[in-house]
C-alpha positions in Angstrom: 118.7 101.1 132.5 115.9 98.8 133.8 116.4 95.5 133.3 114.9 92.0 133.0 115.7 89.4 135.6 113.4 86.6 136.1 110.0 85.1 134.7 108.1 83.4 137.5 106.2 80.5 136.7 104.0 79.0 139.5 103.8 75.3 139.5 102.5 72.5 142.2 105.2 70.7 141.3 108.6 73.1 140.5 111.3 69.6 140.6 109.3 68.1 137.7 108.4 71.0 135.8 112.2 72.0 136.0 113.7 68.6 134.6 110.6 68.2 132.1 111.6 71.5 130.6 116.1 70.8 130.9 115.7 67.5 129.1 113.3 68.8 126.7 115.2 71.5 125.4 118.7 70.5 126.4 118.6 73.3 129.6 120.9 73.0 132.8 118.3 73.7 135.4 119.4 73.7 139.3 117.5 73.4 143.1 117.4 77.3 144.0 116.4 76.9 148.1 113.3 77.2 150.7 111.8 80.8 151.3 111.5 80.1 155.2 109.1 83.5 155.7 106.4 82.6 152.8 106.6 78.4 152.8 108.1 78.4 149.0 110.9 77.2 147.5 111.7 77.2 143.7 114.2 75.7 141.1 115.6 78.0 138.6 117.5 77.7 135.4 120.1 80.7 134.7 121.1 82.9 131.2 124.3 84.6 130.5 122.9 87.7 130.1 121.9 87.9 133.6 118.2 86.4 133.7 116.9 83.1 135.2 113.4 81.4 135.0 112.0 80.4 138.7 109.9 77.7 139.1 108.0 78.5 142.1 106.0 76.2 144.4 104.3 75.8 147.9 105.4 73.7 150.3 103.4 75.2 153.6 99.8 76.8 152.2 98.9 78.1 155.8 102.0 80.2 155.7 101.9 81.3 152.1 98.3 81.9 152.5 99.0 84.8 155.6 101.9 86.1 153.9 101.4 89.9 152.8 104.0 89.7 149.8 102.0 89.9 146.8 103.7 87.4 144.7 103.5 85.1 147.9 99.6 85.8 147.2 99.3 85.5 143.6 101.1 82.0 143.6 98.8 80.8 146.0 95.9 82.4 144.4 97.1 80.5 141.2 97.3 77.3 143.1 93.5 77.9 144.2 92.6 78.3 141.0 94.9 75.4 139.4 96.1 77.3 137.2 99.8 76.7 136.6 102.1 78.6 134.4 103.7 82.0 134.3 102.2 84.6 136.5 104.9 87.2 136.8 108.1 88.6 136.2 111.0 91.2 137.7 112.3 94.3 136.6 115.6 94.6 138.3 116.6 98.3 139.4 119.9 99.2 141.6 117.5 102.8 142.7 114.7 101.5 144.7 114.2 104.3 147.2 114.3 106.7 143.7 111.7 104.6 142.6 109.5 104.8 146.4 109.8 108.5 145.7 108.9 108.5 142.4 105.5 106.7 143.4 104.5 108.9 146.4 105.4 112.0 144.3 103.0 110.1 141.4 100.4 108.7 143.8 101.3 105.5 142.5 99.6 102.7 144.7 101.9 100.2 145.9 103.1 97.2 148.2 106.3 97.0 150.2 109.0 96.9 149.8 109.7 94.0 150.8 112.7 92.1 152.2 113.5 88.7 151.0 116.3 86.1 151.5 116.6 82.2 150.3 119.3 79.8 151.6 121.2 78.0 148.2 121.4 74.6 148.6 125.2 75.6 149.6 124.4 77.4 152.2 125.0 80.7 151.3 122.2 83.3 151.7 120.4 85.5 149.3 119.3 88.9 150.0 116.9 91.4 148.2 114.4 93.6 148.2 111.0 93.5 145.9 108.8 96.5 145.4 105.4 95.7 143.7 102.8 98.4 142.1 99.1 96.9 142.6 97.6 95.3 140.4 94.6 92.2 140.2 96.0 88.3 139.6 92.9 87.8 137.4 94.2 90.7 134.8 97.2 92.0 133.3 100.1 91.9 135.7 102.7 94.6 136.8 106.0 93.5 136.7 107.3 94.1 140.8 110.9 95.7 140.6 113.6 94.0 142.5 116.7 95.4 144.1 119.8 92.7 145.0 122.2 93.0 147.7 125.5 92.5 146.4 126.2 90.0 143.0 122.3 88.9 143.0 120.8 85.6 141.9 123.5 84.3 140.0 124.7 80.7 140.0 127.1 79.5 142.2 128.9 77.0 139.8 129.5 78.0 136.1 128.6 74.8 134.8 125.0 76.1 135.8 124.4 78.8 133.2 122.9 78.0 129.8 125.0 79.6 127.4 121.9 80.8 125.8 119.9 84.5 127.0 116.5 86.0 127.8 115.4 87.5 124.5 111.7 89.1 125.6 109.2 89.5 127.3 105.4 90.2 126.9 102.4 91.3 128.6 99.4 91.0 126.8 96.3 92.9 126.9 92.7 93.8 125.8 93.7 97.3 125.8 97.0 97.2 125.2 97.1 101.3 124.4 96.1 102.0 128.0 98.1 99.4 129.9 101.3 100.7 127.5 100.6 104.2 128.8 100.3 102.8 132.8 103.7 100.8 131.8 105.5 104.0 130.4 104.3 106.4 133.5 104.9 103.4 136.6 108.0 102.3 135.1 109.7 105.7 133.5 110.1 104.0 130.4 109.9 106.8 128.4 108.0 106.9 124.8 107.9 103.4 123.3 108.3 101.9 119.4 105.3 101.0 117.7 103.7 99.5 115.5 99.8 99.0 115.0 98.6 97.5 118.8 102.3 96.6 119.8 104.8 98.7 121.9 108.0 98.1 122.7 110.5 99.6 125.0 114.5 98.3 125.2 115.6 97.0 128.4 119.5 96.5 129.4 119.4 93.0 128.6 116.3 92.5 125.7 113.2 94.0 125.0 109.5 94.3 126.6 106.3 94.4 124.6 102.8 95.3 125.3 100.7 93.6 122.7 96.9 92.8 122.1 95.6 89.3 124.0 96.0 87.8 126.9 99.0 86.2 129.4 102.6 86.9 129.6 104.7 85.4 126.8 108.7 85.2 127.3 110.9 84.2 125.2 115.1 83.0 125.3 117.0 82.1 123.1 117.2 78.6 122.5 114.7 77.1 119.8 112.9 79.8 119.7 111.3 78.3 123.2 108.5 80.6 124.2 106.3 80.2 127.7 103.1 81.7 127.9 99.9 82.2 129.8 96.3 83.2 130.2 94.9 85.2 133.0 
């Protein structure tokens, strides 16, 4: 089954933001490492049931400006705009090139994929592969699907994981009976619960919803903390 693995939350400033947010809700929060390709580099906080939260900045704007990776865009486009806050999140998958099929077969418009890596402050190197279905930064996102090679993001010290998990996650939209039925067919999601303008589909790890408004709204369990965001 599909499943959540990290909300993306642009911000000018990723080694603030991080600590503000771990002292104010009692959160471990680590470095995560430079993306040498795109001029990025995040800090992340990790969840036991396989999710994390990336805060991710830019640290070279020439080079994240030129990059073709379409999160690499919409962060910069969100840093034009100064507008910080969540702007996307990943759908992890283990069947990628099912999933490139699936879209040719569908005429689904897409980019990539794309092949990504990240040096942890350790040393080690990351690996993966993100595949994103078009859509416009200025409206309702779709989520890119993300392939690992090996383990995947997980931290390297167990001290490092919050013993607390990703509950949900949101998109929210004008038409929200439209953008569920483009969600369902991109995704093979299959029929989802619902009730009045809100559907909902399970995922291996906690739950997505389409719902009526605006931004992406995630939630995890601790406090009942939510992030959200306008678009």
């Amino acid at each position: 089954m599909i499943a959540f693995d990290h909300l993306v939350i642009y911000s000018n400033d990723p080694v603030r933001h991080q600590e503000i947010f771990s002292s104010s809700h009692n959160q471990v929060g680590v470095p995560g490492g430079k993306h040498s390709l795109w001029g990025t580099f995040n800090h992340l906080a990790f969840y036991k049931n396989n999710a994390y939260i990336e805060w991710l900045g830019i640290e070279n704007d020439e080079q994240a400006e030129q990059s073709d990776n379409p999160l690499i865009q919409h962060a910069f486009h969100s840093k034009s705009k100064e507008q910080e806050g969540p702007i996307q999140f990943a759908l992890r998958i283990n069947n990628m090139d099912d999933y490139l099929n699936y879209f040719n077969e569908k005429g689904i418009e897409y980019d990539g994929p794309f092949p990504g890596q990240r040096t942890r402050p350790d040393g080690s190197v990351l690996e993966w592969k993100m595949l994103f279905p078009k859509y416009n930064f200025d409206a309702e996102p779709l989520p890119f699907l993300i392939e690992w090679n090996g383990e995947g993001n997980i931290p390297t010290d167990e001290a490092d994981l919050n013993p607390s998990e990703f509950n949900n996650v949101t998109i929210h939209s004008q038409n929200p009976e439209a953008f569920a039925s483009r969600m369902q067919e991109i995704y093979q999601l299959g029929d989802p619960m619902q009730s009045k303008s809100r559907y909902e589909w399970p995922l291996e790890n906690g739950k997505l919803f389409v719902s009526k408004g605006r931004g992406i709204e995630a939630r995890f369990k601790f406090n009942l903390i939510k992030f959200k965001s306008s678009y």
